[in-house]
N, C-alpha and C positions, 0 to 999 in steps of 0.2 A: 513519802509520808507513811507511818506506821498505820496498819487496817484500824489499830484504836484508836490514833487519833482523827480518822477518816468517819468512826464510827460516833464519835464522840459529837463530831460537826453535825453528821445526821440528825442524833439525839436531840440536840439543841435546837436546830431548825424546825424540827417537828412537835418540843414541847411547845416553842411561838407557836407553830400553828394548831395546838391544844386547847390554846387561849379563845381563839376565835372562833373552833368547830362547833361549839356551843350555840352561838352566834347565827349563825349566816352556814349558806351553805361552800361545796367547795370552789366554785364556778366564783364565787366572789370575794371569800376570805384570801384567796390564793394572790389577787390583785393588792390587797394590803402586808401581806408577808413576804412577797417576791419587790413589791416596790422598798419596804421601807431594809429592807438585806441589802438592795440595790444603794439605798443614801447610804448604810455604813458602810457600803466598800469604799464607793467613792469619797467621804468624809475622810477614811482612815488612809486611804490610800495616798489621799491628799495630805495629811498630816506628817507622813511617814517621809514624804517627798520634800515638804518643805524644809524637814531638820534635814535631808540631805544637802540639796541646795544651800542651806546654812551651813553644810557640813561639821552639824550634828550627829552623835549617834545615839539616840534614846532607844531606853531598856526597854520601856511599854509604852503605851497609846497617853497616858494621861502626861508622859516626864515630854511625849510630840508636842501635846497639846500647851503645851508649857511654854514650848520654843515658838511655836507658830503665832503666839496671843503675843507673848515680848516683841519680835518681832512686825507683828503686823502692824503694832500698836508704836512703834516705833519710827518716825518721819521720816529717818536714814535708810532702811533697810524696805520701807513697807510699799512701797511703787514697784521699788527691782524683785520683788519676791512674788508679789501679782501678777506683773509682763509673765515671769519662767514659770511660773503654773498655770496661766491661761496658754503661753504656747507649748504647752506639754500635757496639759490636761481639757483645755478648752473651757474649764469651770474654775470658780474658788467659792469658799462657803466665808463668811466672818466667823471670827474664833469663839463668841459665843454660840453659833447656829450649826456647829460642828456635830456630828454623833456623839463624842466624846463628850461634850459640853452638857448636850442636852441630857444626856441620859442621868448627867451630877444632878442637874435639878431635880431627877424622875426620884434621885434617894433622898434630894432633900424635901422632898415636897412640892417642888416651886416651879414643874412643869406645866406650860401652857403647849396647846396644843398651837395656838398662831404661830409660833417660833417654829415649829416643825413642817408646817405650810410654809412659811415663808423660807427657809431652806430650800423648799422642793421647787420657790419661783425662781430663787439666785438659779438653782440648777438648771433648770427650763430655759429663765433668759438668756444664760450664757454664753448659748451656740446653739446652733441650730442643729446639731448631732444629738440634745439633748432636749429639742423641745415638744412641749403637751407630754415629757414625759412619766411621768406623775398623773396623769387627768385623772385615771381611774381609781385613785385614790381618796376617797372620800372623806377624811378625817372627822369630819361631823354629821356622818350617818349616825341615826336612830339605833340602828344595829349595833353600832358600838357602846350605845348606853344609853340612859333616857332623857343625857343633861350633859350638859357639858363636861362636869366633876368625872361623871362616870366613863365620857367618852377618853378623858385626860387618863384616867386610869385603866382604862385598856389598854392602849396604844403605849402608856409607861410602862406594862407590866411585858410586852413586850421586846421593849427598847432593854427591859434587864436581863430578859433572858437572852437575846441576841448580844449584850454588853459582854459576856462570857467568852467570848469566841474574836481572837486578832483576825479580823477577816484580810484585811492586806497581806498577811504573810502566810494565806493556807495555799497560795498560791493554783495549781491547776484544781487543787481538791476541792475548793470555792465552786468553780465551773462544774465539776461532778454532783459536788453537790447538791447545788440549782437544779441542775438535768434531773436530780433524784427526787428530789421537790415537787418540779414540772409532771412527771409521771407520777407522783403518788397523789395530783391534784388530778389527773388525769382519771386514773384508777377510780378518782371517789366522784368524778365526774359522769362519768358513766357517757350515753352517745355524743353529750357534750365538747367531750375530748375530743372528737376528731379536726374539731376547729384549732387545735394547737398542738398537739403530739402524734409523733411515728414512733411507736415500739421501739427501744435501743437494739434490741437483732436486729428487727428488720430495716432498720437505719444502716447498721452495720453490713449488712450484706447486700444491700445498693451500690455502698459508698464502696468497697473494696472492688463490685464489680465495674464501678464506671472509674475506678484508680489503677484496677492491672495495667502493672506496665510503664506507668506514669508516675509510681511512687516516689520516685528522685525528680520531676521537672520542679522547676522553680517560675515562681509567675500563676502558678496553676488558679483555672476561673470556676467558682462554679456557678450554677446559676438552681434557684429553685422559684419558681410562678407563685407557688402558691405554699407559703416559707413556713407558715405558722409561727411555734415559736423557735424556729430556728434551730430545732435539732439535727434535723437533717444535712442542714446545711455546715455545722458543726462537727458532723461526722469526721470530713477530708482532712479536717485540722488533727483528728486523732489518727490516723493510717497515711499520712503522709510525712515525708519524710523531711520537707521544708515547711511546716508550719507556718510559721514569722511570713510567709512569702504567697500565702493563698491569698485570693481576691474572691472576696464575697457579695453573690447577686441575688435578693430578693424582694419578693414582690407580697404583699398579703392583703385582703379587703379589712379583715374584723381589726378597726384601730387600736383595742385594746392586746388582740394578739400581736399586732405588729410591734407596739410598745415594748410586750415581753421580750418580742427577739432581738428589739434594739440592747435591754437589759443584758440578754444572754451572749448575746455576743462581748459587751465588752467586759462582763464576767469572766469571759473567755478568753481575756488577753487580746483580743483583735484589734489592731490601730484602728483609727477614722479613717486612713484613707488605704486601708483593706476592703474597710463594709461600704456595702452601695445597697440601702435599703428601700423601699417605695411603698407607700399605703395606698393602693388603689385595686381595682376590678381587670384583673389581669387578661379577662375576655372581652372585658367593654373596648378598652384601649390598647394597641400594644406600648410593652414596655420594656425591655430599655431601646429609646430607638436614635439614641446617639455611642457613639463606637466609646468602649466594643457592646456590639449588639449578640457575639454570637461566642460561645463560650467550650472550654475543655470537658464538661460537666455538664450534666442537665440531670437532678433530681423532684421528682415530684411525687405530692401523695395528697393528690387534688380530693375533693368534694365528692362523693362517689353517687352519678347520677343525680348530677345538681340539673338545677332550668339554667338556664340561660334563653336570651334574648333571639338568637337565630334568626335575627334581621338577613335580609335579602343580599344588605348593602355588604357585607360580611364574605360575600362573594369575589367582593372585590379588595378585599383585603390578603394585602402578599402573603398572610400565614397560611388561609385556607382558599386561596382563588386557585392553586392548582389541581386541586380534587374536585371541583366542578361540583359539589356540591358541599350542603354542611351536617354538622352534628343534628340531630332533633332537639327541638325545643326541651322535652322531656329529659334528656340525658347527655350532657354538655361533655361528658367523660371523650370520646374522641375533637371536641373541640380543646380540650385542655391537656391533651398528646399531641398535637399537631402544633398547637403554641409553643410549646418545649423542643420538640423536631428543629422549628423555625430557627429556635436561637443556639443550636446545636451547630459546633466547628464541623467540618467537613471528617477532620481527624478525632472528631469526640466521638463521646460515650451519653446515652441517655441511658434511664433507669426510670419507671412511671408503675408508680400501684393501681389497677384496678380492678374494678368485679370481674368477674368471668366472661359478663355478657358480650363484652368487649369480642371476647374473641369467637363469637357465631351470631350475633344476631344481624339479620338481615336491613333490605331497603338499606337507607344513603351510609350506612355504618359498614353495611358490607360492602358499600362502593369503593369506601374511605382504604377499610381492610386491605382490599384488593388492588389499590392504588401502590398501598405502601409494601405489598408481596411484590409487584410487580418493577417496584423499585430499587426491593432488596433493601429495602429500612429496617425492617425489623430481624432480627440476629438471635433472640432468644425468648422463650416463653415459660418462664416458670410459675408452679402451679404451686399457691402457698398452703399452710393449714387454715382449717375455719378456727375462729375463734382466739384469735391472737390479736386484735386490734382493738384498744377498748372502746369503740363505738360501735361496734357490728361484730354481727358470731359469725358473717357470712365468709365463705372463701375467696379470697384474693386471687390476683396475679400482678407477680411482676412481668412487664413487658421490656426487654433491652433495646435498645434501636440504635445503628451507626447509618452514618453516610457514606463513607467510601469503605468498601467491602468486597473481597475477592470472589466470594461467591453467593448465591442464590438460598441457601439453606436455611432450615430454621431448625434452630436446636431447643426439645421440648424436653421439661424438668420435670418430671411429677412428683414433687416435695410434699404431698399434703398429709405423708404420714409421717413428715421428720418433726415430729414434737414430743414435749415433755406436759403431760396433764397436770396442770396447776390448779389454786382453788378458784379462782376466777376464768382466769384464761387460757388457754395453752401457750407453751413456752417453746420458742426457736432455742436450741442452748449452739454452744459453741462449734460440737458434736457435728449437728444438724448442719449449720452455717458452713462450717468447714468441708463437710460432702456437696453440699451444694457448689459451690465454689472449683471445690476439686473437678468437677461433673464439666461445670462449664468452661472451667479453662479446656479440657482434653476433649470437647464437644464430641466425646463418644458414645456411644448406645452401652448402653447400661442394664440387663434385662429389668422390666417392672418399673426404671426408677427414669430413663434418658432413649433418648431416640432425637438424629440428628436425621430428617425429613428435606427431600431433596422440592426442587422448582415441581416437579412433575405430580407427585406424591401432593403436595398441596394442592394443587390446579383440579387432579382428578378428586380430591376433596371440595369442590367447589370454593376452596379460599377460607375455607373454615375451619379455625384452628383451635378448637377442642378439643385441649391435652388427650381427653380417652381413645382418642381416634387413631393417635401418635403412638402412645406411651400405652401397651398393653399391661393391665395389672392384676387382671383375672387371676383368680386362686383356685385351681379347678381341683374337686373334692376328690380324699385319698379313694380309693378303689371299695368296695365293699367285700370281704371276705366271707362271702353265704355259707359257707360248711362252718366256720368257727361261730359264726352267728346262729347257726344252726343247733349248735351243740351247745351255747348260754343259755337257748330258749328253752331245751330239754334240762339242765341241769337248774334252771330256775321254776322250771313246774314241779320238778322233782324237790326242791326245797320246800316250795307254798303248799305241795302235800303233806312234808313229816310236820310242818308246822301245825296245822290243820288238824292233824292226827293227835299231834299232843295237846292243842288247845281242849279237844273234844275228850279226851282221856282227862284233863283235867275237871271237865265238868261233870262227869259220872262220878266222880272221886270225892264232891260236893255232900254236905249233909244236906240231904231233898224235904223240904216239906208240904204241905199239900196247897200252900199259897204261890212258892216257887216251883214247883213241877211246869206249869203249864209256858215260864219265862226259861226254863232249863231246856224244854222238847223244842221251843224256837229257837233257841242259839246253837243247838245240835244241828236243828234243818238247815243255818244257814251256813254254817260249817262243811255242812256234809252236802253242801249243794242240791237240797232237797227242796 
């Protein structure tokens, strides 16, 4: 697809959401633009499918909608055409309650807003892939208008600028799209975002590091605890090489985020029985604990220094019972790596963002630390820039973890000056990502930037892995040259003198009268350092 016509899709998704920044802020208009994008794909996508199965070929969406209404409406044709789009789609809409339908009304006038609710329930009831999908969609918020008429005409005025755009046939550009959406609601969400988005770099350079190697398997799992809206987890589908063949694992609390990643994923092309999603408290419960439980993949960009529960009984839970002890109440960030560990293949790869403090603070964290040194779990430690994440300016780290590993070593990255200063944020570019990357496949020492730290080196560190400690980056000042310094100081007294000299030469040169005489002998004295 041409960058204009990629540019074009943007345009239009962002006038809709035009419509409503008026409105509401971004945290809740985002649920009414990313859901009602969500019915026209699957309206259109359905319409496009059903003239197939008739083997029809319509020119645009209205000559589909044309085929699908004869037909549906037709006693011969209208059972067997139902069966092959619930088993190929899991949903069907009736031919008036279609996008294509509704939006006719929104030009003739004659749109109700019930018809557009009751769409969203056909879609809900029809499978369980699809249900409470919709919930956060409010249609008759006050936000939208102060009456009905007015809410009608909001939500019409978007249906026609979204009417613009074949969304069935933009194929993966649909998916980028969305993902462009998701971060530009993210950006205007401000610490809010962290409950739904990772950064596309720093998505991007998890996903490639826990795929070295693995680019051609097929079957490939991945697993994310805590999914959001499922960017992350969407990553492996772009940097792998079998696509069509990923198995997708997530877990989210916030059910309105979860709903998004249900959206984003099939935006994304992913079958139903690729996504294995779950709405629940990934530290209350484990989950998933029927096979497979444990996965090729583990990406996470958990809650950073969330509470949690740190019940006692947690002790005795197989994710954390062999560290003998647990996270703090205060900062659940080592209970939500060691969850991730848990469901890690023996031959995987984890990848987990967190604050810094992770890697020095003491009591059950540095127990935890020194559990996982001493296990040879942890494989890499890289150190990110501040101010890249749009809910915190603070500095990250990414943490790699494997399970089976030839040696003891930890290979420390100090990245935190691979950025590009943006207006808001700083930016990881390609550049950045690309050295990083390079850094940790050749785990070599790098001066300033890498330093691969052996068993011993860590120990005599008391287990405390604070990139500074690793990764020397000291910039020690050029030398001072005192004879040349010597000779600016003389040649600049020797300036502030001729200058001095002619100021005072010009004030003798003055017509003197006996008012200014006594303001003339002052500016002499102070010239003349008197």
């Amino acid at each position: 697809m041409s960058d204009k016509r990629a540019s074009t899709i943007y345009q239009v998704l962002w006038n809709s959401a035009d419509i409503l920044r008026s409105k509401m802020d971004a945290t809740e208009y985002k649920n009414y633009l990313l859901g009602i994008i969500f019915y026209k794909y699957l309206s259109d996508t359905m319409l496009y499918h059903a003239a197939e199965l008739l083997e029809e070929e319509p020119a645009s969406l209205k000559e589909a909608q044309k085929i699908y209404t004869e037909a549906y409406n037709d006693p011969e044709t209208r059972e067997d055409l139902i069966d092959a789009l619930m088993f190929d789609f899991y949903y069907t809409l009736e031919p008036q309650l279609t996008f294509t339908a509704l939006v006719e009304e929104v030009h003739k006038g004659n749109f109700q807003l019930e018809d557009l609710a009751q769409g969203f329930r056909n879609i809900e009831q029809s499978s369980e892939l699809y249900e409470n999908l919709f919930e956060d969609v409010d249609l008759y918020s006050r936000k939208l208008g102060s009456g009905i008429q007015k809410q009608n005409q909001t939500i019409g005025e978007i249906m026609k600028e979204l009417d613009t755009l074949d969304i069935a046939h933009e194929g993966d550009a649909l998916g980028d799209a969305y993902e462009y959406l998701i971060g530009q609601f993210a950006s205007a969400s401000g610490k809010k975002a962290g409950e739904f988005y990772t950064p596309q770099p720093v998505s991007r350079l998890m996903t490639q590091i826990v795929l070295q190697g693995k680019e051609d398997k097929k079957g490939f799992s991945v697993y994310d605890p805590t999914m959001g809206s499922g960017s992350l987890l969407l990553n492996v589908k772009k940097f792998t090489n079998e696509p069509g063949t990923v198995n997708f694992f997530g877990q989210e609390l916030n059910t309105s985020t979860y709903n998004l990643a249900r959206m984003n994923m099939v935006l994304h092309n992913v079958s139903a029985a690729n996504q294995h999603l779950h709405n629940a408290d990934t530290l209350d419960a484990d989950w998933p604990t029927e096979e497979p439980t444990n996965f090729d993949a583990v990406l996470m960009n958990p809650p950073y220094s969330a509470k949690w529960s740190a019940d006692k009984g947690f002790l005795d839970d197989s994710r954390f019972s062999m560290y003998g002890v647990l996270a703090p109440k205060s900062k659940a960030d080592f209970a939500f790596l060691l969850h991730g560990y848990y469901h890690l293949k023996d031959s995987g790869v984890m990848a987990i963002v967190l604050p810094h403090g992770v890697l020095f603070r003491g009591g059950a964290e540095g127990k935890i630390r020194k559990a996982l040194l001493e296990n040879s779990s942890i494989d890499t430690v890289i150190g990110l820039p501040a101010n890249i994440f749009y809910n915190t300016s603070i500095p990250t780290t990414i943490i790699v973890l494997k399970k089976d590993r030839d040696n003891e070593d930890v290979l420390f990255i100090d990245a935190s000056n691979e950025f590009t200063k943006g207006k808001n944020q700083n930016v990881l570019e390609d550049k950045h990502i690309d050295k990083i990357l390079e850094t940790y496949k050749k785990r070599e020492d790098v001066d300033k930037f890498s330093h691969a730290a052996n068993y011993d080196e860590i120990e005599e560190n008391d287990f405390n892995l604070n990139i500074p400690r690793y990764v020397d980056t000291f910039e020690e000042e050029e030398p001072i040259d005192m004879a040349a310094l010597s000779k600016e100081i003389i040649d600049l007294d020797k300036e502030i003198e001729k200058s001095e000299a002619e100021i005072s030469s010009m004030i003798d040169e003055l017509a003197v009268t006996d008012d200014s005489k006594e303001f003339i002998e002052a500016a002499k004295a102070v010239f003349n350092h008197e």
